[in-house]
C-alpha positions in Angstrom: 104.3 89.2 93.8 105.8 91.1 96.5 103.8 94.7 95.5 100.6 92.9 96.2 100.9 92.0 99.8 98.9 93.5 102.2 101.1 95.3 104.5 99.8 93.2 107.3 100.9 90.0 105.0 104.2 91.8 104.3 104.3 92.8 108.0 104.1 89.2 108.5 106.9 88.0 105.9 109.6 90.4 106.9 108.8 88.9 110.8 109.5 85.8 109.9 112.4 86.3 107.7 110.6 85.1 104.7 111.6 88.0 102.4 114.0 91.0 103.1 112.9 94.8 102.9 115.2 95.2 100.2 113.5 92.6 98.2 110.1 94.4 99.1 111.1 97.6 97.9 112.7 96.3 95.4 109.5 94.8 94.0 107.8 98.1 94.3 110.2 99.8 92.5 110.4 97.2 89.4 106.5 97.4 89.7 106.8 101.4 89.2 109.2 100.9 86.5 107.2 98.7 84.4 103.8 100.5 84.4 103.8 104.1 86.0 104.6 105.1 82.2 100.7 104.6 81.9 99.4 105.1 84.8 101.2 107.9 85.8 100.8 107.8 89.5 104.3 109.0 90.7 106.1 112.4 90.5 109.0 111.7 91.4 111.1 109.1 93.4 114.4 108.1 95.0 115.2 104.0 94.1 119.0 104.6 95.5 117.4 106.3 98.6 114.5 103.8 98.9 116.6 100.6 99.0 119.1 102.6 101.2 115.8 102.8 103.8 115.7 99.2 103.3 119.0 97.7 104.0 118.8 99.6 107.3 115.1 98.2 108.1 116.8 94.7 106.6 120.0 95.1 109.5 117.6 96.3 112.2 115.5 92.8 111.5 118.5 90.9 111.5 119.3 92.7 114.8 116.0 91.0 116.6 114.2 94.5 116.7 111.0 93.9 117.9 107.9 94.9 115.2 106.1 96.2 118.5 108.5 99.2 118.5 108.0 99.5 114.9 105.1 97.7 113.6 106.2 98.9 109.9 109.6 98.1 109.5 110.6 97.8 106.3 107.5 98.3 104.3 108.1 100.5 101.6 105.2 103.5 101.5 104.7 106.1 99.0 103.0 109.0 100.0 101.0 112.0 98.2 103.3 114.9 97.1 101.5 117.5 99.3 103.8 115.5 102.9 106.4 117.0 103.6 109.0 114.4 103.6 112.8 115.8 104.7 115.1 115.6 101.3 112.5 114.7 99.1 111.1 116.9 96.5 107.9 118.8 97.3 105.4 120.4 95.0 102.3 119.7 96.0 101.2 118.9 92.4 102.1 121.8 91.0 104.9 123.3 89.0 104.9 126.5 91.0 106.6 125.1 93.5 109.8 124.1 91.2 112.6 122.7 92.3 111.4 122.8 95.9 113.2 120.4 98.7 111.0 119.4 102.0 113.6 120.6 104.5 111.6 119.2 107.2 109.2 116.1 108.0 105.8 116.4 108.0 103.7 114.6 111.5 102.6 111.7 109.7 106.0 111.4 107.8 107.8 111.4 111.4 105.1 108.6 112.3 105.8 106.4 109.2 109.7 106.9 109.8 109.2 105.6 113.7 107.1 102.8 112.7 109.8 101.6 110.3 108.6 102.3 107.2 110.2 102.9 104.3 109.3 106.0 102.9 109.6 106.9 99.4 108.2 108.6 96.6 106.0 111.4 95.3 102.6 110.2 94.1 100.4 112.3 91.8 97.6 114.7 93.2 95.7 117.5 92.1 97.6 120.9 92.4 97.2 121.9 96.2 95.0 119.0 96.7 92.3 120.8 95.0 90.5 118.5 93.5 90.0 114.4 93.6 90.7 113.0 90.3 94.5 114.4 88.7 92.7 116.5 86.6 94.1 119.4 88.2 97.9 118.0 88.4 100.4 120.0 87.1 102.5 117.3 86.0 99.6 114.1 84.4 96.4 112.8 85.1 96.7 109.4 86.3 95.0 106.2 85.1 94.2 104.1 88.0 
């Protein structure tokens, strides 16, 4: 199964041509589909948005872009929903922050997007990363 690569394996893959970003992301987001209803690990996230990210990683590997300039591209990353990520939803776990949109990128965000990655998703944290387990989320406590 796709999801559970290694990103160096998936890295690897998407080199050689053995399986597009699209599918990658793809797999991710059937993966989040089928379980996140009990483990509860996402927020929020963008599938139309996600595979968007991917097609372009898919046409810049078809192009011959080197993976030295962007030793990520195409692998699809979630990341914790207190990064800023520009267009993407923002609340830090908490429900104070309501309908907030990132309007910018955060460092590591810009980092992830020059590497190639494909960034999507909101995953679960405590409320202003103030705590470690989800207790504290405002939106679920997660199972994994």
């Amino acid at each position: 199964m796709l999801n559970q690569l290694t990103i160096s394996e998936l890295v690897a893959k998407l080199k050689r041509r053995e399986v597009s970003a699209r599918a990658a992301t793809q797999a991710c987001l059937d993966r989040i589909q089928r379980v996140d209803g009990e483990i509860k690990a996402f927020i929020s996230y963008d599938a139309a948005d996600a595979l968007a990210q991917a097609d372009a990683a898919d046409r810049a590997l078809a192009s011959g872009q080197a993976h030295d300039e962007q030793p990520l591209l195409g692998v699809p990353v979630g990341v914790k929903d207190v990064i800023a990520v520009k267009g993407q939803p923002l609340n830090c776990g908490s429900r104070i922050l309501g309908n907030f949109v990132s309007p910018y990128d955060a460092t590591v965000t810009e980092k992830l997007k020059a590497a190639g990655a494909v960034v999507f998703g909101r995953i679960n944290m405590d409320e202003f990363a103030m705590g470690s387990s989800t207790e504290n989320s405002a939106f679920q406590i997660t199972t994994n």
